[in-house]
VEXDREN-2710 file (C-alpha; in Angstrom, 1 decimal):
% VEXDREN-2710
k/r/px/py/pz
1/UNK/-235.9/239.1/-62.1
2/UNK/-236.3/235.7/-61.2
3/UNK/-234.8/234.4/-57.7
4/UNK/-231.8/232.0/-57.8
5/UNK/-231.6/231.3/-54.4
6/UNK/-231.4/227.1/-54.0
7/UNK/-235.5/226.7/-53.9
8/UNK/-235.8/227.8/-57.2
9/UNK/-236.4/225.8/-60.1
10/UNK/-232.8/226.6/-61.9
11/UNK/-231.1/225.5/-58.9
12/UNK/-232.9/222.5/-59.0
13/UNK/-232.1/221.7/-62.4
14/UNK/-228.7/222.9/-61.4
15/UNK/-228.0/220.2/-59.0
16/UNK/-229.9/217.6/-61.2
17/UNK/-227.1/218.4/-64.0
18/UNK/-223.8/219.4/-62.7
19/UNK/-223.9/217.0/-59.3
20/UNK/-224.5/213.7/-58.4
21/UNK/-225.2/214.0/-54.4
22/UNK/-228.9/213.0/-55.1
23/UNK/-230.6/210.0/-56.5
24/UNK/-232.4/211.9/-59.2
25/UNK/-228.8/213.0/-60.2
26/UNK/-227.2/210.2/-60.3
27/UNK/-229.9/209.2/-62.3
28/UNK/-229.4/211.5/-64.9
29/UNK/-225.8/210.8/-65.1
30/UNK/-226.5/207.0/-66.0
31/UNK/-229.2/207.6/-68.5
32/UNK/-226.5/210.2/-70.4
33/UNK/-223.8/207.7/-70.0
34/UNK/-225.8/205.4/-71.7
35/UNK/-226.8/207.5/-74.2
36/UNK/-223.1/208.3/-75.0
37/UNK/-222.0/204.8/-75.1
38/UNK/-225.1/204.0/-77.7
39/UNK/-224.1/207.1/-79.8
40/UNK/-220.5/205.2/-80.5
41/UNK/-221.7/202.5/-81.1
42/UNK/-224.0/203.8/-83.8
43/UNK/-221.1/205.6/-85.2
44/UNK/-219.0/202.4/-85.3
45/UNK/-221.8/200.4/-86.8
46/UNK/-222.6/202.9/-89.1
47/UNK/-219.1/202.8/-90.5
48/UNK/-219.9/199.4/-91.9
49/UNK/-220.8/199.1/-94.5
50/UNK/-223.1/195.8/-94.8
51/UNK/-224.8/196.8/-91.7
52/UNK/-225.6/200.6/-92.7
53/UNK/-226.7/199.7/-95.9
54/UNK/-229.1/197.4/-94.2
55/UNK/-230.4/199.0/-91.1
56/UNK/-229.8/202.4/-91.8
57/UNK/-233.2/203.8/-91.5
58/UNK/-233.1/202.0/-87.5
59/UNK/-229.4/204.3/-87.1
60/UNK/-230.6/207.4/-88.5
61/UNK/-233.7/207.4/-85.9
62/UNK/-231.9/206.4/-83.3
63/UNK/-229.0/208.9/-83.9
64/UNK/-231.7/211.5/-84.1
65/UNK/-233.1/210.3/-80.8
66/UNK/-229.8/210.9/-79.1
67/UNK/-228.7/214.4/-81.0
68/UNK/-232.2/215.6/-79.4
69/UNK/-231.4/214.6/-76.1
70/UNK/-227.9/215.8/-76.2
71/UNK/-229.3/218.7/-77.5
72/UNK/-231.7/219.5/-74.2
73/UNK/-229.1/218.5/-71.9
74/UNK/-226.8/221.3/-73.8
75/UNK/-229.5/223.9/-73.8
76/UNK/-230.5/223.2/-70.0
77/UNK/-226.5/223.2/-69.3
78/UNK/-226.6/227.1/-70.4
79/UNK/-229.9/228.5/-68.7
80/UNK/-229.3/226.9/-65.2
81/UNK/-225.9/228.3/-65.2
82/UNK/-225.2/232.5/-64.3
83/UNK/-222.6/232.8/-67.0
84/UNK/-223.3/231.1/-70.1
85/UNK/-220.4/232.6/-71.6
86/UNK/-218.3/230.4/-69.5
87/UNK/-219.7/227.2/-69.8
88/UNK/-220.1/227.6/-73.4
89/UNK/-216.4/228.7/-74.0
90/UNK/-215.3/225.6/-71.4
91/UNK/-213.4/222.5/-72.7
92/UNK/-217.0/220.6/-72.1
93/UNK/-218.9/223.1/-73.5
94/UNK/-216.8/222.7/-76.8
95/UNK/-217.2/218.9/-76.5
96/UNK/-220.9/219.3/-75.5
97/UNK/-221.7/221.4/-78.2
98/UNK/-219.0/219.2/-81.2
99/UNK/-221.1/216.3/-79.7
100/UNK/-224.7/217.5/-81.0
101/UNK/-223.9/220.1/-84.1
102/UNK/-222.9/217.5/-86.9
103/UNK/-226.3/216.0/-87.1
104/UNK/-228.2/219.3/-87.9
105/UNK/-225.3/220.7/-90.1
106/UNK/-225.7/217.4/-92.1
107/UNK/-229.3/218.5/-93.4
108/UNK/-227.3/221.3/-95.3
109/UNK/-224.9/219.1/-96.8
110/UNK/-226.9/217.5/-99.2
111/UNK/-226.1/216.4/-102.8
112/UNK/-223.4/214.3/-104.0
113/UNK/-220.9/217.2/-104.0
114/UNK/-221.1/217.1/-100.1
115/UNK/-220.6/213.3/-99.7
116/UNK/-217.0/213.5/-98.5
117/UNK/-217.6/216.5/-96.2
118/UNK/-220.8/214.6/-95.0
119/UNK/-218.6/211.3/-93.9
120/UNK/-216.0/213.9/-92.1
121/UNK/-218.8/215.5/-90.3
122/UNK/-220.6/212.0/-88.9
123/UNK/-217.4/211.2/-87.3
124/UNK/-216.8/214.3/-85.8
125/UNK/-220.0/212.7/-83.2
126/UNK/-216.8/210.6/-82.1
127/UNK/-216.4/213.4/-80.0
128/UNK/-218.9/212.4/-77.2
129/UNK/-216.6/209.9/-75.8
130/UNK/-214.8/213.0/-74.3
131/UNK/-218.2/214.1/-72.6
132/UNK/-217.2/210.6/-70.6
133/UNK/-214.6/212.3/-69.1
134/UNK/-217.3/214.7/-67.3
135/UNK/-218.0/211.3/-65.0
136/UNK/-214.6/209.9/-64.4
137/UNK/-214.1/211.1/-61.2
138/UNK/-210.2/210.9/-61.7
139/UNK/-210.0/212.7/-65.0
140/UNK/-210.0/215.9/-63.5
141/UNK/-207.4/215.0/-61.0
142/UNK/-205.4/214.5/-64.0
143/UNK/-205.9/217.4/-65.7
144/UNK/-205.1/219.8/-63.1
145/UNK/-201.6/217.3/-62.1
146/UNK/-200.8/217.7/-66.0
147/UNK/-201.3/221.4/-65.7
148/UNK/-199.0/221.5/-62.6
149/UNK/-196.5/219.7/-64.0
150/UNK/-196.3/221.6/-67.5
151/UNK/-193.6/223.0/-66.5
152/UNK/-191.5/220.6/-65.5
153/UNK/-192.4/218.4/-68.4
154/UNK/-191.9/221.4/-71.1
155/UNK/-188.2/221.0/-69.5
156/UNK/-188.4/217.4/-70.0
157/UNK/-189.2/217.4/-73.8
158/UNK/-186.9/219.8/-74.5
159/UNK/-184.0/218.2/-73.5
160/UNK/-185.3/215.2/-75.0
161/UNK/-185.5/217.4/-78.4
162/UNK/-182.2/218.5/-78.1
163/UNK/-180.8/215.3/-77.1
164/UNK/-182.4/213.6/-80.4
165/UNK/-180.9/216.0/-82.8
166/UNK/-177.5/215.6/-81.6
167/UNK/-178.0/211.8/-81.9
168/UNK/-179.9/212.8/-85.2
169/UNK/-176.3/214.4/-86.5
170/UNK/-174.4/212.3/-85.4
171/UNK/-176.1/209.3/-87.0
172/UNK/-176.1/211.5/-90.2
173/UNK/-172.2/211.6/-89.9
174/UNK/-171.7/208.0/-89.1
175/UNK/-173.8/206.1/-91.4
176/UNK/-174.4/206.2/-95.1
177/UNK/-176.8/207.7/-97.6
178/UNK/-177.0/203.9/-98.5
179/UNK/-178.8/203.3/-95.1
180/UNK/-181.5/205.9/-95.1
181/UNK/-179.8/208.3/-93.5
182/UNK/-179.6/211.3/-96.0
183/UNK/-180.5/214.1/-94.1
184/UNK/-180.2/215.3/-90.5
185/UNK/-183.9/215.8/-90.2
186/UNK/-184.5/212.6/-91.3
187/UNK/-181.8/211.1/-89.1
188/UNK/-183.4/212.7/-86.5
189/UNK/-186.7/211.0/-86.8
190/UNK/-184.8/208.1/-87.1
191/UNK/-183.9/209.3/-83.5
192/UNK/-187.0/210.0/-82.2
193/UNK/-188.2/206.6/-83.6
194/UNK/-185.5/204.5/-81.5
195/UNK/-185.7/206.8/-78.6
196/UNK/-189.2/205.6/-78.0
197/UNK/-188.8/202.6/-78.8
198/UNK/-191.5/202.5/-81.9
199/UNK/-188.8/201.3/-84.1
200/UNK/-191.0/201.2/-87.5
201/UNK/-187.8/199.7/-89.5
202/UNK/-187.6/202.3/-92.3
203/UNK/-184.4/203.3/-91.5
204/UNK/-181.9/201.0/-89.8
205/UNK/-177.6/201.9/-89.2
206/UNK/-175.4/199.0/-90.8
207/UNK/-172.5/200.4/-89.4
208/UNK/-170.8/198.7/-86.1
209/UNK/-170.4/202.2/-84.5
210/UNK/-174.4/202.9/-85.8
211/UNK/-175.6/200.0/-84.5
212/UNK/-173.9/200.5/-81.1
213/UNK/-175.0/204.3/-80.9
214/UNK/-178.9/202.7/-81.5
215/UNK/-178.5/200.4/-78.9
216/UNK/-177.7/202.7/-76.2
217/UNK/-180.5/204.7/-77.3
218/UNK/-183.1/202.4/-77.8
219/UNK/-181.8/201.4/-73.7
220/UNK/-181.9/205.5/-73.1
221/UNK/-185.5/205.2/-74.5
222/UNK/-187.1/203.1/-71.6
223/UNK/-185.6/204.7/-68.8
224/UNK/-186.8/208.4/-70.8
225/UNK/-190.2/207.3/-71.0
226/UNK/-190.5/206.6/-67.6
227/UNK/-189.6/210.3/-66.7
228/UNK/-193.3/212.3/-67.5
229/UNK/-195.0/209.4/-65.9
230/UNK/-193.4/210.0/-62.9
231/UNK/-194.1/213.6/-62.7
232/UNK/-197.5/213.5/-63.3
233/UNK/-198.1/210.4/-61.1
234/UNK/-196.0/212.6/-58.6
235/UNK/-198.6/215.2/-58.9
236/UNK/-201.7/213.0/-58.7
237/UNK/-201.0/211.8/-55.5
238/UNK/-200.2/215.0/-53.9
239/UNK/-203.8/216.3/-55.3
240/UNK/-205.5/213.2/-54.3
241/UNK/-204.2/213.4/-50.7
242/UNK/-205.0/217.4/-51.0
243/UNK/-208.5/216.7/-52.1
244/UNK/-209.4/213.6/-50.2
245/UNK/-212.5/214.8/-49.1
246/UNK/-214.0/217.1/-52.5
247/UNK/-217.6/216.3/-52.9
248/UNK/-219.5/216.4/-56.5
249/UNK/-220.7/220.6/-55.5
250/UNK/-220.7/222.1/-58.5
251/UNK/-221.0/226.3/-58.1
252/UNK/-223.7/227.5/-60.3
253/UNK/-221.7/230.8/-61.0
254/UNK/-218.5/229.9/-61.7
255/UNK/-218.6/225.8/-62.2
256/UNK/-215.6/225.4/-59.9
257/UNK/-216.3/222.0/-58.8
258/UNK/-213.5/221.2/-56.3
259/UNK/-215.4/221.8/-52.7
260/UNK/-215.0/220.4/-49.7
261/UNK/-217.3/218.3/-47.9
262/UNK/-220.2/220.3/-46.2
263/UNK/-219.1/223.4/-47.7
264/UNK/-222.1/226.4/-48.3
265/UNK/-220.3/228.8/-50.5
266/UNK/-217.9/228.4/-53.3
267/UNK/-214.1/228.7/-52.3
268/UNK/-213.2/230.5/-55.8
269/UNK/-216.2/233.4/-56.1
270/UNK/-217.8/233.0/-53.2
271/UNK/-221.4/232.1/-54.5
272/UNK/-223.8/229.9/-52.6
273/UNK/-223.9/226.1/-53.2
274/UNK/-226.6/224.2/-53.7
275/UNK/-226.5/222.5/-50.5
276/UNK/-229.2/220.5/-48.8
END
């Protein structure tokens, strides 16, 4: 069996892919940020119509261009890693692999029968703005203060839920049928509606006690809003201040990327890092 100590060309490649500490790295980060970016744009020009139907043949090579080297950079993500299975099943594997599929699915689509299912399947490439997430240093920050604070938002929209159908019902009791409100599921949207603050106008009270119950909601509604912000900005800034020092080591085993500066072995299974 091959060696995997950090001399070994997988680790190599490792480090090259899933870090940024080296020049070559970085490198590789800005050449598949750029790639990403020009894969958008080609989906949003090719959504137009005058310009598809004019340099079409110029998209199609160039989209081919990219789905090839997306498809290398998803292929090399799997061998350099110990368990596939886990990068492959990962939120960025799903993205990674979302990202490059549609293009070689589309050379089985073909015939007119397929034209609606081939337009659904373009714009499924959309997806690879969410590999961008992968070098936005903050982004996972954010997902692990949004997973902290789960619980205390689940709490949060639940008495917001509750607190819209009451309003809901009692809108349905005080206003009309004449008004829009003719259910209590649809005065309850009407709540939901106000209590954001979207207020899309479909339904409106023309009662004096309506009108007064919308306007302490619709008041309700900004100080509401602020609530989830809070906890996750709450939760941000504990991690950030917890993690002031993480470096971009990324563990070959078990992708954990949150290490400390001048650490040798991974904190969560204990593998060697590719440290220089």
């Amino acid at each position: 069996m091959e060696p995997t100590t950090k001399h070994s060309w997988r680790a190599k490649l490792h480090e090259i892919i899933y870090e940024a500490d080296t020049p070559i790295g970085k490198l590789f980060d800005v050449i598949l940020l750029i790639a990403i970016l020009a894969s958008i744009v080609l989906v949003m020009l090719e959504s137009v119509e005058s310009i598809d139907n004019k340099y079409h043949g110029l998209l199609d090579i160039s989209e081919w261009i990219i789905t090839i080297l997306f498809s290398i950079e998803y292929i090399a993500r799997i061998v350099v890693v110990k368990k596939p299975i886990k990068y492959i099943t990962s939120f960025y594997g799903i993205i990674d692999l979302l990202s490059t599929i549609p293009k070689y699915l589309s050379l089985l689509l073909v015939g007119s029968h397929s034209l609606v299912a081939f337009r659904a399947l373009r714009l499924l490439r959309v997806f690879r703005i969410l590999k961008l997430t992968r070098y936005i240093g903050e982004s996972t920050n954010f997902v692990r203060a949004l997973k902290t604070s789960r619980a205390k938002i689940a709490v949060f929209l639940s008495f917001v839920l509750i607190l819209c159908i009451i309003l809901g019902t009692v809108m349905y009791l005080v206003e009309s049928k004449e008004s829009g409100f003719t259910s209590i599921p649809r005065s309850v949207y009407w709540a939901i509606v106000t209590l954001t603050t979207v207020g899309y106008g479909d339904i409106a009270p023309i009662t004096p006690l309506g009108q007064f119950i919308a306007s302490i909601i619709m008041i309700m509604g900004y100080g509401i809003i602020a609530v989830p912000t809070g906890i996750v900005s709450s939760e941000m800034t504990r991690i950030n201040k917890k993690d002031v020092h993480t470096n971009t080591q990324s563990c070959p085993n078990c992708l954990d990327s949150s290490h400390q500066d001048g650490s040798h072995f991974c904190h969560k299974c204990g593998h060697e890092l590719n440290h220089d």
